[in-house]
C-alpha positions as CSV (number, residue, x, y, z in Angstrom):
1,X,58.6,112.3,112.6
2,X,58.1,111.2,108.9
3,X,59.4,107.6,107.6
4,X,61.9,109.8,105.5
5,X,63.6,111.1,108.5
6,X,63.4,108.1,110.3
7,X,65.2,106.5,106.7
8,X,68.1,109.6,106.9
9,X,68.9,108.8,110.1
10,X,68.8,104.7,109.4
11,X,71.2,106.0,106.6
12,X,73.8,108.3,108.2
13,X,73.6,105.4,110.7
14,X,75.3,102.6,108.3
15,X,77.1,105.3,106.8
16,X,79.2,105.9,109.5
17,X,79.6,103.1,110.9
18,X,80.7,101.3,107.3
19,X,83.3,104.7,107.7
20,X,84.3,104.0,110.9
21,X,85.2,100.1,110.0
22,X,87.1,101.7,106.8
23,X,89.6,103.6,108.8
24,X,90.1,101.1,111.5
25,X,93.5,99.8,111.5
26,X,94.6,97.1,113.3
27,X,97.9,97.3,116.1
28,X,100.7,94.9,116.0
29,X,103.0,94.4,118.7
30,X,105.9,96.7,119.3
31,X,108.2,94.3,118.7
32,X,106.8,92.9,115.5
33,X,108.8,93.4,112.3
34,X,109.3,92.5,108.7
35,X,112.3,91.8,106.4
36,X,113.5,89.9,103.4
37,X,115.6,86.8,104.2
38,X,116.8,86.6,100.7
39,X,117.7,88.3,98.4
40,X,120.6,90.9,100.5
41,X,121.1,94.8,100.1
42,X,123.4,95.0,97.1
43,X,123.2,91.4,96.0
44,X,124.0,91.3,91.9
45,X,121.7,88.6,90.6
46,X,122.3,87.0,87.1
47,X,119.6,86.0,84.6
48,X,116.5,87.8,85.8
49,X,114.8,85.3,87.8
50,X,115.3,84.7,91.5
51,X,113.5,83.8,94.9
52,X,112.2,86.3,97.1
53,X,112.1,84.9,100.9
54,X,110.0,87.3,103.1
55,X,110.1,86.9,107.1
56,X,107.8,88.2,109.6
57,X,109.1,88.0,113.3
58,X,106.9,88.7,116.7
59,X,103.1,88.3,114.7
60,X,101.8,85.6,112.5
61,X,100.8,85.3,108.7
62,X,97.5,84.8,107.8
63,X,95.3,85.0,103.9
64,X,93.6,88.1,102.9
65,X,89.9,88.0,104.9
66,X,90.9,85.9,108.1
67,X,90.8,88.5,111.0
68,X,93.0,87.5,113.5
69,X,94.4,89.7,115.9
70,X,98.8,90.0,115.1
71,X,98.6,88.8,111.9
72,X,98.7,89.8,108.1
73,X,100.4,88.8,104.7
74,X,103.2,90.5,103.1
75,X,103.0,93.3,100.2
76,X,106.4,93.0,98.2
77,X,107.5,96.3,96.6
78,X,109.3,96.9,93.4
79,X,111.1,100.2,92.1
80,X,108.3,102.2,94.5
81,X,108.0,104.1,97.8
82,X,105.9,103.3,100.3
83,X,102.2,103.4,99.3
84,X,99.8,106.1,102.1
85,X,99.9,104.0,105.4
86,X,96.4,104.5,105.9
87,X,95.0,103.9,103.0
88,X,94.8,99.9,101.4
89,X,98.0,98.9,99.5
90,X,97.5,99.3,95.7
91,X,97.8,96.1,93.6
92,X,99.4,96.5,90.7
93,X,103.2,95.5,89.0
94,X,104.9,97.5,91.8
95,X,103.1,96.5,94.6
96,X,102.6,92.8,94.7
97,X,100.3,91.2,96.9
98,X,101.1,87.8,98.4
99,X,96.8,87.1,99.9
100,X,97.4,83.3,100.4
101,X,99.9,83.9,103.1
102,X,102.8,83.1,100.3
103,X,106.4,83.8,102.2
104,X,108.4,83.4,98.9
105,X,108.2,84.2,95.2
106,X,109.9,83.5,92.1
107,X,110.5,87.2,90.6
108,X,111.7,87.9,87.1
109,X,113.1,91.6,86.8
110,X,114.7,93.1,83.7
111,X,118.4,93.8,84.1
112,X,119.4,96.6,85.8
113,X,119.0,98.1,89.2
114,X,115.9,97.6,91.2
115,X,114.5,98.4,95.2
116,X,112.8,96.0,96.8
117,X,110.1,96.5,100.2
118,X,108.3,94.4,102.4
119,X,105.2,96.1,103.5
120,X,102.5,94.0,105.9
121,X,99.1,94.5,105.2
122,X,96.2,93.2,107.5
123,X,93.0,91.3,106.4
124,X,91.6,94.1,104.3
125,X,95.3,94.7,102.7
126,X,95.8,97.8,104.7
127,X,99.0,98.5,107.2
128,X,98.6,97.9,110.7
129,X,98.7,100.4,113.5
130,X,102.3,101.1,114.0
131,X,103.1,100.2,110.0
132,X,105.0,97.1,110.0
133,X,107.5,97.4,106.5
134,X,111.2,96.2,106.1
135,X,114.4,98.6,104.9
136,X,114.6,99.3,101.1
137,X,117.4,97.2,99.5
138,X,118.8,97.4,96.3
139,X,119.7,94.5,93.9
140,X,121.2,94.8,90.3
141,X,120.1,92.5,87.6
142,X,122.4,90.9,85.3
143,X,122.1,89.6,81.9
């Protein structure tokens, strides 16, 4: 056998096993869930700026890059659906990534009426294996 097709197979080798680690996901429990404390479906909130308070109930937070089994940190989305469950959460202005473990935020939104999600990524910022994310609400902003 030449060293070319010893190198091909080498290859395919680390190919598919860097494919295999890609599509992993990782299980939570079946109890597990996630939701926002604060603020409530159909809350009106004046001025633009408020606290978002994000709970996790039956698994644990943990940053972005620490593998621990039951954990993950929150995704918040804004004015969005959900994002392909198999595929890592996007990170852009309507999908907000909270990668220090964060559990709240200070939002500013421009008035009017907005959706907000809670989405739980695992260490690579891809859902878990059943998806762990939180009922849509609404809330109106307010000059």
């Amino acid at each position: 056998m030449s060293r070319y097709c010893c190198a091909g197979v080498a290859m395919a080798t680390v190919l598919a096993a860097s494919l295999a680690g890609a599509a992993e996901t990782r299980p939570m429990p079946e109890n597990a869930r996630v939701y926002i404390l604060w603020p409530g479906d159909g809350q009106v909130i004046s001025g633009g700026k408020f606290w978002v308070r994000m709970g996790l109930s039956e698994a644990g937070i943990a940053p972005a890059g620490v593998d621990k089994p039951y954990t993950g940190h929150h995704h918040l989305l804004i004015d969005t659906d959900l994002p392909p469950l198999g595929e890592e959460i996007p990170n852009d202005r309507h999908h907000l990534h909270f990668g220090l473990g964060q559990t709240e935020v200070r939002l500013e939104l421009p008035p009017g009426r907005h959706t907000l999600q809670l989405l739980l990524g695992d260490t690579n910022h891809v859902p878990h294996n059943p998806p762990l994310f939180s009922k849509k609400i609404t809330v109106t902003v307010v000059p």
